[in-house]
C-alpha positions as CSV (number, residue, x, y, z in Angstrom):
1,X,32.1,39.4,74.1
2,X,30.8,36.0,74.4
3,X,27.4,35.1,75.3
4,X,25.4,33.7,78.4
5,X,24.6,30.4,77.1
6,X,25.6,27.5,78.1
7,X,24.4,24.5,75.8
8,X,22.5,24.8,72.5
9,X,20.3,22.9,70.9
10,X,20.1,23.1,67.3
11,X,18.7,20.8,64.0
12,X,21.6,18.6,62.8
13,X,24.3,20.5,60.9
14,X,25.2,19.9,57.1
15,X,29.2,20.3,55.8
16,X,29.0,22.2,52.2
17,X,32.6,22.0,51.8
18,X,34.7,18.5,52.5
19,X,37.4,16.3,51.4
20,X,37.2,12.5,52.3
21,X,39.8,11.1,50.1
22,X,39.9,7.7,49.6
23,X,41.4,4.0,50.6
24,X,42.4,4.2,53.8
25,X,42.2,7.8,54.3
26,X,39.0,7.8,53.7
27,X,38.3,4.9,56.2
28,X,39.8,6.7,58.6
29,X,37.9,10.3,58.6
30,X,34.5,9.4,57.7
31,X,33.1,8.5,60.9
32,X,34.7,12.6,62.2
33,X,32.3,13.8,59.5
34,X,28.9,11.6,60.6
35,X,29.4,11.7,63.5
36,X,28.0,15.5,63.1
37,X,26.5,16.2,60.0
38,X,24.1,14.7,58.7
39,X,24.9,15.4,55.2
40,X,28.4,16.6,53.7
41,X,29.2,17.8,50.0
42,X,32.1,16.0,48.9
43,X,34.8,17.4,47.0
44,X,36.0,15.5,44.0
45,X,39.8,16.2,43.5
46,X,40.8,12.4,43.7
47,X,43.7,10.5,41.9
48,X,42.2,10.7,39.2
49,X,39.7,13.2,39.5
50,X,35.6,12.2,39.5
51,X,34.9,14.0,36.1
52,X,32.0,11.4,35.3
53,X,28.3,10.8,36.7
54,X,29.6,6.9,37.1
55,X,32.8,7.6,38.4
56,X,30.9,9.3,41.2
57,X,28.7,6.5,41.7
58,X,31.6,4.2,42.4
59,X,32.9,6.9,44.8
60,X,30.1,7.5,46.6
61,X,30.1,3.8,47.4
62,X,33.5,3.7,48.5
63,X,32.2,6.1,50.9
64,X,29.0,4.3,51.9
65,X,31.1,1.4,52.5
66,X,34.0,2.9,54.4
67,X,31.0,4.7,57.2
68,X,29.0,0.6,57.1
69,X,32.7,-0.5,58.5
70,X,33.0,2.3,61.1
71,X,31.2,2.3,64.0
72,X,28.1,4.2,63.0
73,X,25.1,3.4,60.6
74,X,25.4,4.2,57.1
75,X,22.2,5.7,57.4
76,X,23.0,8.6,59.8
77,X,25.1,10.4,57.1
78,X,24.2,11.2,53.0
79,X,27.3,12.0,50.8
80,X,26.2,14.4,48.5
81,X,28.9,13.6,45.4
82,X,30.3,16.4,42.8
83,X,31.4,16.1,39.7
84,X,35.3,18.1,38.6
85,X,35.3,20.6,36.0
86,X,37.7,20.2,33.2
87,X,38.2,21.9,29.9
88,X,36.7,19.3,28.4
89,X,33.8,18.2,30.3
90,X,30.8,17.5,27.7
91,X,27.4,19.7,28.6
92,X,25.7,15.9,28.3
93,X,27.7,14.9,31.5
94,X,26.2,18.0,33.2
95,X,22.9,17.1,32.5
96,X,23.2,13.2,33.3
97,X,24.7,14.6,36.6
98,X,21.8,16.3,37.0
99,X,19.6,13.6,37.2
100,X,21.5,11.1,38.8
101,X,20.1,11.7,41.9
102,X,23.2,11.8,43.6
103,X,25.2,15.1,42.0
104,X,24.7,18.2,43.7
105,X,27.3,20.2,42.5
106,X,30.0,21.0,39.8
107,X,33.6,21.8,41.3
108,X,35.4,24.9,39.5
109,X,39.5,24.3,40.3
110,X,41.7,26.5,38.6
111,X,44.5,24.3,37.3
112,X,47.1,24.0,40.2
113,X,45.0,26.1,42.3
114,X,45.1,23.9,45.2
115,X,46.0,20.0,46.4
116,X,45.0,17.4,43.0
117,X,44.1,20.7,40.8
118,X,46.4,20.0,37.6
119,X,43.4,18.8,35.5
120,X,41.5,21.9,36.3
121,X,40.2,24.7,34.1
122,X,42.5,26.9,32.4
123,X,40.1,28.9,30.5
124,X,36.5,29.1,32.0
125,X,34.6,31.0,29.6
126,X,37.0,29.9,26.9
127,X,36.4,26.0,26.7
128,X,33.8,25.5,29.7
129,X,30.3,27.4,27.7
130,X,28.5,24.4,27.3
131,X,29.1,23.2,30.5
132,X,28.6,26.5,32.2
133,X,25.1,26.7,30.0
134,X,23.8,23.3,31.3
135,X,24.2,24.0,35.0
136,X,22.3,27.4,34.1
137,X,20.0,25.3,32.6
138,X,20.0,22.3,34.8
139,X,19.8,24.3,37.9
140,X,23.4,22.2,39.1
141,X,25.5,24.9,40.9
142,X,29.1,25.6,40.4
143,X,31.2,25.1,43.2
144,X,34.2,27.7,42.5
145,X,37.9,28.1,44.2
146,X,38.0,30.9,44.2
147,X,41.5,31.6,43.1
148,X,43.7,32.9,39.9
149,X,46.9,31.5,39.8
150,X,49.0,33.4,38.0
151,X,52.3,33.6,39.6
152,X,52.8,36.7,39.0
153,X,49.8,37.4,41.4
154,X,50.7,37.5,45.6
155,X,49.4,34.6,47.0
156,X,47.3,36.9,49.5
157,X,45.4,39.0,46.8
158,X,44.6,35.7,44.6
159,X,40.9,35.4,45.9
160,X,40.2,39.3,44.9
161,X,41.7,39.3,41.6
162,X,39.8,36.3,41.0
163,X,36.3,38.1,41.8
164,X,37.1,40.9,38.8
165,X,38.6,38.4,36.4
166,X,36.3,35.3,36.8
167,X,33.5,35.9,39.0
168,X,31.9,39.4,37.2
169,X,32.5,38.2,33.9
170,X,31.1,34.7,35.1
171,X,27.5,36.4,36.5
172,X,27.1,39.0,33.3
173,X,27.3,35.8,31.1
174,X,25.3,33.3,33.1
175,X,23.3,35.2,35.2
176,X,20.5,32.7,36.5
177,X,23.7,30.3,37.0
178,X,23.6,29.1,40.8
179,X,27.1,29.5,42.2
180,X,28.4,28.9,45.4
181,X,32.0,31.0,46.5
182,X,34.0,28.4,48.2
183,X,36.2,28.7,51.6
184,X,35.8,32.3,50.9
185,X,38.4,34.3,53.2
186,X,38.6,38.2,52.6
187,X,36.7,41.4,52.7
188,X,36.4,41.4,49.3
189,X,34.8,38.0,48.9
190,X,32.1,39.0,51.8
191,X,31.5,42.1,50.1
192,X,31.2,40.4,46.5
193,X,29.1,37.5,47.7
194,X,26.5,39.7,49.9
195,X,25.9,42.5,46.8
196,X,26.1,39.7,43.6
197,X,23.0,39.5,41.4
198,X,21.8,36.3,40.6
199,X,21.5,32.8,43.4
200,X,25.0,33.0,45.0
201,X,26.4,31.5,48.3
202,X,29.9,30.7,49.8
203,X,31.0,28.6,52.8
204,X,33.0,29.7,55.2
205,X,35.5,27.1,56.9
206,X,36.2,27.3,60.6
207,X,39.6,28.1,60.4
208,X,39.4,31.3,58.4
209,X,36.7,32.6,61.2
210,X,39.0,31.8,64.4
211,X,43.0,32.6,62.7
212,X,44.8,35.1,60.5
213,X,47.5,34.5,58.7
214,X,49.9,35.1,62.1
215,X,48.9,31.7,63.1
216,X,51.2,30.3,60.7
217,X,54.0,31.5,62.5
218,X,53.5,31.8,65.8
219,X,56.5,30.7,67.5
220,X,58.4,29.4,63.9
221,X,56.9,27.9,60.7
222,X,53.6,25.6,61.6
223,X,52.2,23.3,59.0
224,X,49.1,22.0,59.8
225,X,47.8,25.7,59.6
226,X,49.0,25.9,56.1
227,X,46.0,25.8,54.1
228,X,44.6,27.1,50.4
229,X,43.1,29.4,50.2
230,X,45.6,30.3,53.0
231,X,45.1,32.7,56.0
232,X,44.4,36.0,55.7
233,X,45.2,39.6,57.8
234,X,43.0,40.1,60.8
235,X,40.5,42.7,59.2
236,X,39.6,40.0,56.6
237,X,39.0,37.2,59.5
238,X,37.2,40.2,61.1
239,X,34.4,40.8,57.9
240,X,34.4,36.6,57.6
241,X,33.0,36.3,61.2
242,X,30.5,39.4,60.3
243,X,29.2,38.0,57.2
244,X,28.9,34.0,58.8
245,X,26.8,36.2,62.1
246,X,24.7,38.3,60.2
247,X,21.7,37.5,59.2
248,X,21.9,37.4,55.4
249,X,21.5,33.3,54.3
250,X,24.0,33.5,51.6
251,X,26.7,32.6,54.1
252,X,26.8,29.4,55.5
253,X,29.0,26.3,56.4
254,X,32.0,24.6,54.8
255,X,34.8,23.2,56.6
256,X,36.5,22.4,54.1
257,X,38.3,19.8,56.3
258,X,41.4,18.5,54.5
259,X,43.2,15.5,56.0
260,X,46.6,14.8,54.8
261,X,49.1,12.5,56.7
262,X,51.4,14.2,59.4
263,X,54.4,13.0,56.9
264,X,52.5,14.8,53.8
265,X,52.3,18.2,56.1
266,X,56.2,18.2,58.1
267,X,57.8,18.0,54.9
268,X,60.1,20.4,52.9
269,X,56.9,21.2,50.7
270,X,54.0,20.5,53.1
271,X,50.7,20.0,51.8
272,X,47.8,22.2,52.2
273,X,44.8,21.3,54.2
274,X,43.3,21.7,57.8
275,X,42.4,19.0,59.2
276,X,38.9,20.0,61.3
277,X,36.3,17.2,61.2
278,X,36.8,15.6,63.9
279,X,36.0,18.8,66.2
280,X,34.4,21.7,63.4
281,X,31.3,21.8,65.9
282,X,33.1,23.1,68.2
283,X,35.4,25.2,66.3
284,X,32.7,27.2,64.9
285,X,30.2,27.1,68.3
286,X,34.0,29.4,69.7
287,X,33.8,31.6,66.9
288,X,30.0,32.3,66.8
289,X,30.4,32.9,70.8
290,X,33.3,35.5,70.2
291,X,31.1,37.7,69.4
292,X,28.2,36.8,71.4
293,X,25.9,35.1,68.4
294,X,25.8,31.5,69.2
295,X,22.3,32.1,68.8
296,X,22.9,32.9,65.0
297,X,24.8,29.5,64.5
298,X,21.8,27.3,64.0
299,X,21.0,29.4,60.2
300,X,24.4,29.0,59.8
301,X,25.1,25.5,60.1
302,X,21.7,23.7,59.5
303,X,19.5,25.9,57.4
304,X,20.9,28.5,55.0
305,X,23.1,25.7,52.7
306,X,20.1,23.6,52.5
307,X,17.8,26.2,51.2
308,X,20.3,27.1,48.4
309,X,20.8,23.5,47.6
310,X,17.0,23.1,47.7
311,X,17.0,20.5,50.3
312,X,15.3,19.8,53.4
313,X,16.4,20.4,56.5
314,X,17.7,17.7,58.9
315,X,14.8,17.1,61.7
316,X,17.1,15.6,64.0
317,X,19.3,17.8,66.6
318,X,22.7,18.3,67.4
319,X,23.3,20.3,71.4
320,X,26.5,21.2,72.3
321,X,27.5,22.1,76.1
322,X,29.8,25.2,77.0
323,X,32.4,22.6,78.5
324,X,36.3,22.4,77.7
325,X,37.3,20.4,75.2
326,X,40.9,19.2,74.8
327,X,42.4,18.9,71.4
328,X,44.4,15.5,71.0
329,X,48.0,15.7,69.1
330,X,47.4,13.1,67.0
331,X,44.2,10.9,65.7
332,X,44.0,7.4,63.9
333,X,47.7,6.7,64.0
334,X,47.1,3.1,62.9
335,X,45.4,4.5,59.6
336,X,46.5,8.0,58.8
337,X,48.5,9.8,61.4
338,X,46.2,12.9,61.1
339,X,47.4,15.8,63.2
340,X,43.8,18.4,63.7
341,X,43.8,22.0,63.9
342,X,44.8,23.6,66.9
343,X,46.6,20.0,68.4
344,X,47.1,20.1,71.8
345,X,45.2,23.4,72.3
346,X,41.4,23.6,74.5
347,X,38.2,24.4,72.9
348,X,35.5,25.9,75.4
349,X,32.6,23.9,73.5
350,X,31.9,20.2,73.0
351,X,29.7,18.4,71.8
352,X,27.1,16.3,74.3
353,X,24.4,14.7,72.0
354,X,24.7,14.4,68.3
């Protein structure tokens, strides 16, 4: 059921969820990113992590520096920096992150959750209380993977085992604590997200609204669909695209875009991460017209993450055109031999003025 329109105007879009990585990576994808949002919140798992207020500084002007050498104006896009939880992070960092002016969030990994996660928390409620207290109190929200890790949990049920073993216990202890559900991907999460007391969000990445978990092995083992959290059965991709349609405004967007080197992903242990700046407009303008609600994607996009975060919204616009738009194989070669989601393949959407 898709719908009758054919372009859409709507304010500039913001990313809640992205990796830029760093050196040359990060030369490499930045310009994807500004090129359509206006303003992205940048995850933190670096090598070493940004655990410190001035360690994000110096990040943020890596970042500021790597979009002044591309071909577009450092002032079309804001990096909104994060700070990485560890067992040991003082509550006096919180609160200098607080008032930085350039910290908008705390990131919750689960030690060896996901890609750069070995420093992460092994205990949250254990060793993290007077971190956890001074976002409450700060007003800073938690950024959470939601994931366990135990092994001896499957790797498809992590995400709901984490909801009654992290996330209830989490909201009874600090229940004015703003917390946003990352990448969430299965019933559950929608379900626990849309009924949770207290400020809560989650994004929802592109991938996770268009693929189940049968697009990892559609026609043998393909790696640049491998992600973490990874793909889910149909009737969880099903309740994602429900919850990021409806009207509720704790959904909203995250692409979680995850660039890692063609090498780094067709390997004997490939790494985890989509690769979907470069096209996420368009990826999520085919999922909102799936179900005929492309006139649901502007709340979406542009204005539900920026009321949680307490931010304005972006006053300039973004249209894009119902027009094909051919996936390339392979981008920057030359810096990072990045291979995007869905190589190859057509989207029906593409971006005309931005």
């Amino acid at each position: 059921m898709t719908s009758s329109i054919s372009t859409l105007t709507i304010k500039r879009p913001d990313d809640w969820h992205l990796h830029l990585r760093d050196g040359a990576m990060l030369r490499a994808v930045v310009a994807d990113t500004a090129r359509q949002f206006g303003r992205a919140i940048v995850m933190p798992n670096l090598t070493p992590p940004v655990t410190t207020t001035e360690a994000a500084q110096g990040y943020r002007s890596r970042i500021v520096q790597a979009l002044q050498d591309s071909s577009l104006p450092a002032s079309s896009f804001t990096p909104l920096m994060t700070l990485y939880l560890t067992d040991n992070t003082p509550a006096d960092e919180i609160r200098k992150a607080s008032g930085s002016g350039i910290v908008y969030g705390v990131k919750l990994y689960p030690a060896g959750a996901t890609t750069n996660s070995d420093a992460g928390v092994t205990n949250l409620l254990r060793y993290c209380t007077g971190a956890l207290e001074a976002l409450q109190d700060t007003g800073l929200p938690l950024l959470v993977h939601g994931e366990v890790t135990d092994p001896d949990v499957d790797i498809f049920d992590r995400e709901a085992v984490f909801i009654d073993r992290v996330m209830i216990p989490l909201r009874k202890a600090f229940p004015a604590l703003k917390v946003v559900f990352e990448h969430l991907t299965t019933r559950q999460g929608v379900e626990y997200v849309r009924d949770a007391e207290g400020p809560t969000g989650a994004t929802i990445t592109a991938h996770h609204l268009l693929y189940n978990r049968n697009a990892l092995f559609r026609g043998g083992v393909r790696p640049h669909w491998y992600c973490l959290p990874v793909l889910k059965r149909e009737t969880h991709r099903q309740a994602l695209l429900e919850a990021a349609t409806s009207l509720s405004n704790r959904f909203f967007l995250g692409t979680d875009s995850a660039p890692h080197s063609r090498n780094a992903k067709e390997n004997a242990c490939g790494c985890a991460g989509c690769y979907t700046a470069l096209h996420a407009m368009e990826l999520y303008a085919t999922a909102f017209d799936s179900v005929g609600r492309l006139d649901r994607l502007e709340a979406f996009a542009s204005l539900n993450g920026p009321a949680f975060y307490g931010l304005p919204v972006n006053q300039d616009t973004l249209t894009l055109q119902r027009q094909a738009f051919d996936i390339p194989e392979r981008v920057h070669p030359d810096q990072a031999d990045l291979v995007p989601l869905a190589a190859g393949e057509q989207l029906p959407w593409s971006i005309v003025r931005g």
